[in-house]
Backbone bond lengths (Angstrom), bond angles and torsions (degrees), N, CA, C in turn:
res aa  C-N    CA-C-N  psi(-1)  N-CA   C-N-CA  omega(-1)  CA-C   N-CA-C  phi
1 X - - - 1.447 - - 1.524 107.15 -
2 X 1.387 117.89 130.12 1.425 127.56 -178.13 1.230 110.39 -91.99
3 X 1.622 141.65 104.52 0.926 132.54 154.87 1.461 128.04 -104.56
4 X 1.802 119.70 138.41 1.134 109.09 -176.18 1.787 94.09 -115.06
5 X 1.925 101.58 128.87 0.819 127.32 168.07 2.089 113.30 -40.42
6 X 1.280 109.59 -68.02 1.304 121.19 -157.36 1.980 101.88 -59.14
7 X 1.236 113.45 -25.88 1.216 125.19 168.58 1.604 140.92 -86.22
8 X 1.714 101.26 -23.84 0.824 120.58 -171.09 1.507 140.79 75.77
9 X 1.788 97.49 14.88 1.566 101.64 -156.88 1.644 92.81 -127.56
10 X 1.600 94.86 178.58 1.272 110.76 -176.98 1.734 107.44 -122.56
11 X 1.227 124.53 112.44 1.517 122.82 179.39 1.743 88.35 -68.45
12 X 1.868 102.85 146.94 1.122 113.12 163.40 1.364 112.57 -136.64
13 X 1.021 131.12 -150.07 1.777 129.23 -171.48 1.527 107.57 -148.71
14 X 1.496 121.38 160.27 1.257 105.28 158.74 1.922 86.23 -151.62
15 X 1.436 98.68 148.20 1.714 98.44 160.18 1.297 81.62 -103.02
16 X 1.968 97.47 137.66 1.340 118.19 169.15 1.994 113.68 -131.31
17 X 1.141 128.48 149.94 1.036 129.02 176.25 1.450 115.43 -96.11
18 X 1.424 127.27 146.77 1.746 129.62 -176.78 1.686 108.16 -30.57
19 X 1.210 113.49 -38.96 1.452 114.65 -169.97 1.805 113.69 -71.39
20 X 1.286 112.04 -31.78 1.782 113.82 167.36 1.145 95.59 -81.35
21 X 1.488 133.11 -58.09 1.192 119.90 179.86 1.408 138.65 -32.87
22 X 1.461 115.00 -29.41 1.046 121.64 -159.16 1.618 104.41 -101.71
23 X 1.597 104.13 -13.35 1.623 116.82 177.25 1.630 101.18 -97.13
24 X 1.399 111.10 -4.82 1.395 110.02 173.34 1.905 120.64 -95.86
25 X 1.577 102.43 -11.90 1.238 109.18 178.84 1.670 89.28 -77.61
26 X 1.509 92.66 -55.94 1.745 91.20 -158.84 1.920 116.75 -39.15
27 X 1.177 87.75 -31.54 1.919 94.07 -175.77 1.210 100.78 -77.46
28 X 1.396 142.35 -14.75 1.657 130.85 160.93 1.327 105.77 106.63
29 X 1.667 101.96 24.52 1.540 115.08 177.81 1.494 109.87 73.67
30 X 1.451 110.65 23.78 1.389 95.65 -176.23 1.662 116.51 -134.70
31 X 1.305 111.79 17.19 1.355 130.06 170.88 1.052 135.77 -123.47
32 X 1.292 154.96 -145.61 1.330 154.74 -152.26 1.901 93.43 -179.68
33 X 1.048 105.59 139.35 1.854 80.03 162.08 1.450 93.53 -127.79
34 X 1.716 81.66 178.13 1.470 101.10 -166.00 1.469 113.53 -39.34
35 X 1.718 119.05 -178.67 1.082 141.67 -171.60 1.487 110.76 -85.41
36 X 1.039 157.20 102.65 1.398 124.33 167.41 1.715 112.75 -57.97
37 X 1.512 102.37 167.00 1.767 106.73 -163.41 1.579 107.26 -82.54
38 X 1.706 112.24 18.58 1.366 107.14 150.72 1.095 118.89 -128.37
39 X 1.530 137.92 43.54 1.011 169.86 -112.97 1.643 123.79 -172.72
40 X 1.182 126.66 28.02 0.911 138.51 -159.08 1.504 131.95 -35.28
41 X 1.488 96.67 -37.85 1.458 131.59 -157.06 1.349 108.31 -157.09
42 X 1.670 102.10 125.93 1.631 114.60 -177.48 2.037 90.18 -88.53
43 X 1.412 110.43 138.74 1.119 115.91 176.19 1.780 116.34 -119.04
44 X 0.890 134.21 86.46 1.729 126.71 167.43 1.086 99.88 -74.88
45 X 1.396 96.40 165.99 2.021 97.30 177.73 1.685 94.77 -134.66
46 X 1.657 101.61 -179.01 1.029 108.01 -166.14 2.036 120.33 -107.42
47 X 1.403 86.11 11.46 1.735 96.26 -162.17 0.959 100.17 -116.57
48 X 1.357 168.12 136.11 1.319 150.90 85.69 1.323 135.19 15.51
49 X 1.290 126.64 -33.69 1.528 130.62 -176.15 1.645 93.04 -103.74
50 X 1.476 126.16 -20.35 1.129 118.93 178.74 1.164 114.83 -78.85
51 X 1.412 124.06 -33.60 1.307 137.85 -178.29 1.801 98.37 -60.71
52 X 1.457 99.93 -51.05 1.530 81.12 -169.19 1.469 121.54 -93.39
53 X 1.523 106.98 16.42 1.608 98.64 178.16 2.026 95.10 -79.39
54 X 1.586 107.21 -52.14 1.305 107.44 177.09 1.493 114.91 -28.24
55 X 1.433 118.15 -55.53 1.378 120.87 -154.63 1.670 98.87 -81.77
56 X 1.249 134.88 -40.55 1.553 135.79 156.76 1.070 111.38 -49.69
57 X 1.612 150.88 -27.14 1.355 128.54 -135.36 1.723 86.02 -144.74
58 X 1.379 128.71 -25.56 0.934 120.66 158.00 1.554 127.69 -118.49
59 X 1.794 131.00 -36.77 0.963 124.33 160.06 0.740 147.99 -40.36
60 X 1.782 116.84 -39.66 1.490 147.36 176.43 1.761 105.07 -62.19
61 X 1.576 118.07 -58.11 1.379 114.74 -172.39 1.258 102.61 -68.86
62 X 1.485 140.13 -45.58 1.077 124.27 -162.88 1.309 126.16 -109.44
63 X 1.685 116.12 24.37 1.082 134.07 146.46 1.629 125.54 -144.05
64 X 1.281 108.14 22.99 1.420 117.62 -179.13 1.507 103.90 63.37
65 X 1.037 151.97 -28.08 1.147 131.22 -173.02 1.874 104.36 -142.04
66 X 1.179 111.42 147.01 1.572 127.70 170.99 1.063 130.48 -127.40
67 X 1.209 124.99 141.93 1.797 151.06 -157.18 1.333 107.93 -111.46
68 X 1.448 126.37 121.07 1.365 120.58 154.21 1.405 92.63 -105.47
69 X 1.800 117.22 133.31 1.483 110.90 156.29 1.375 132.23 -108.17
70 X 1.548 151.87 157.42 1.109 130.94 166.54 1.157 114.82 -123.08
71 X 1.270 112.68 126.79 1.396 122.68 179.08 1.498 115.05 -124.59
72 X 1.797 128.66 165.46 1.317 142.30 -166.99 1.432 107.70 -121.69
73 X 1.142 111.95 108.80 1.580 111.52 165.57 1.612 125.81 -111.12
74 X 1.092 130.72 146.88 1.755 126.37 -178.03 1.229 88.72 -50.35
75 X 1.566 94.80 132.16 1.704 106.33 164.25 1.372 124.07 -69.89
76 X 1.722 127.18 -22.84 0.884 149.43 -177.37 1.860 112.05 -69.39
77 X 1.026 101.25 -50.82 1.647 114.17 176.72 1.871 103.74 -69.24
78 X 1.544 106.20 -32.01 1.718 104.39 -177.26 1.420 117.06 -60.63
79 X 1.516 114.24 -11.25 1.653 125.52 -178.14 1.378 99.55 -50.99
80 X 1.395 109.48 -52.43 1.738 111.88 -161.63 1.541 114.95 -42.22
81 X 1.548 95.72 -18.19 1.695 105.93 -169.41 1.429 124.91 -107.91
82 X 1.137 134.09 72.41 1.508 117.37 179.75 1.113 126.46 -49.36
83 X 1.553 109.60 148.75 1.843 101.67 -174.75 1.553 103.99 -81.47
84 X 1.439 80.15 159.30 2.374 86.55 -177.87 1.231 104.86 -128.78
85 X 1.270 104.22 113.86 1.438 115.57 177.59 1.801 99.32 -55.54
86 X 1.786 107.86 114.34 1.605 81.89 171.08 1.785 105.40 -124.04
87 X 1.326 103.19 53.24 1.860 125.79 173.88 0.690 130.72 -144.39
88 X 1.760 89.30 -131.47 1.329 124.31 147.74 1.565 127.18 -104.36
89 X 1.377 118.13 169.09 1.611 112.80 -138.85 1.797 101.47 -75.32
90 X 1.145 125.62 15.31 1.648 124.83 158.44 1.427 107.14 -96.37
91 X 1.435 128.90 -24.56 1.075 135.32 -150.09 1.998 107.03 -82.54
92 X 1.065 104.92 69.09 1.645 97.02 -167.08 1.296 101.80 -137.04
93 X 1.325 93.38 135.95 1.987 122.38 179.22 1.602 115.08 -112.31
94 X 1.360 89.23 170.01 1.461 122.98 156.60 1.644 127.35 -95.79
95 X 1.021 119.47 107.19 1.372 117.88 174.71 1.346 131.88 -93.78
96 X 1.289 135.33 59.04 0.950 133.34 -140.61 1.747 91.64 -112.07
97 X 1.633 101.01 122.83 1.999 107.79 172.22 1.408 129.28 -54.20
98 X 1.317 116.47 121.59 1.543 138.13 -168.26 1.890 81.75 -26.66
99 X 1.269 114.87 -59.06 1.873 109.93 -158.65 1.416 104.97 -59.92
100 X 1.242 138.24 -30.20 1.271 138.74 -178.57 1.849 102.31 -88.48
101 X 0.788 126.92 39.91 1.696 124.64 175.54 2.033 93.82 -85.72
102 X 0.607 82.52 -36.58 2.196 81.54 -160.14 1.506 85.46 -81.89
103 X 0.721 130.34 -54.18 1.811 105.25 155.13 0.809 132.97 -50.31
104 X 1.283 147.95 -38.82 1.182 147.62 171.74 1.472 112.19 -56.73
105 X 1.747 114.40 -52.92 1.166 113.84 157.61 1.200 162.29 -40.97
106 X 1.470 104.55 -10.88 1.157 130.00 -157.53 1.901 112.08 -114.79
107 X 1.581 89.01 -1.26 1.494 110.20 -159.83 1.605 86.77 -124.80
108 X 1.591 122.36 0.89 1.713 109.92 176.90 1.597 106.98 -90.64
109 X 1.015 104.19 125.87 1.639 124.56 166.69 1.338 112.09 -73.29
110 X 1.550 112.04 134.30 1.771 114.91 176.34 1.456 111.38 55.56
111 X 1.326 117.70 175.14 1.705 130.51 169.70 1.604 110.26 -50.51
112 X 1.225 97.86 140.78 1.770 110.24 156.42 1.794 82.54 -78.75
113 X 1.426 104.57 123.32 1.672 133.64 150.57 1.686 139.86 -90.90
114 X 1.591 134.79 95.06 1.054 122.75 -156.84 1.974 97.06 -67.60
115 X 1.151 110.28 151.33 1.299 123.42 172.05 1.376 133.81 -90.16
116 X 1.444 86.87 -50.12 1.309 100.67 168.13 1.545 105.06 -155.60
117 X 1.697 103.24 172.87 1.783 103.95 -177.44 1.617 91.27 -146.59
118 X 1.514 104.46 136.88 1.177 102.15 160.99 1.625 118.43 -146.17
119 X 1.536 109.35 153.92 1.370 104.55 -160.90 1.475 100.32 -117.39
């Protein structure tokens, strides 16, 4: 987990596919949208190379193209969330519940930023 002191935040990651993406332009780079109702849990992660093996190894095949994003959230508000190991020992998230998303949002600093794209 990257935190920068002088800001107070924590960069996180997400692999995303064209279809969040495209609900992520619409919000002006500055939201998340909702959950769909099988969707339980919004997940960012905390790695960068993890973010983008997901988005290559699964985004890419099953939508032709993949999103790494980076975004900044108060580090202070990230307490609510413990990280969950869900692997191996790079492999660590955020689990934060589909009902708490507009909170979460509301606590992101600056643009959601794509990182990388791959097709």
């Amino acid at each position: 987990m990257v935190q920068d002191e002088e800001t107070q935040t924590t960069v996180l990651w997400r692999p995303t596919g064209p279809e969040e993406l495209e609900l992520v332009r619409q919000s002006g780079w500055h939201a998340w949208p909702p959950r769909l109702p099988e969707q339980p849990i919004f997940y960012p992660v905390l790695d960068e190379e993890y973010a983008i093996k997901i988005a290559r190894e699964w985004n890419v095949p099953h939508h032709g193209v993949g999103y790494v994003t980076r975004f900044r959230v108060e580090s202070e508000f990230l307490r609510h969330y413990p990280v969950q190991q869900a692997g191996g020992r790079t492999i660590l998230e955020l689990w934060v519940p589909a009902e708490e998303l507009d909170e979460f949002n509301a606590h992101l600093v600056g643009p959601i930023e794509v990182a990388h794209e791959f097709r």
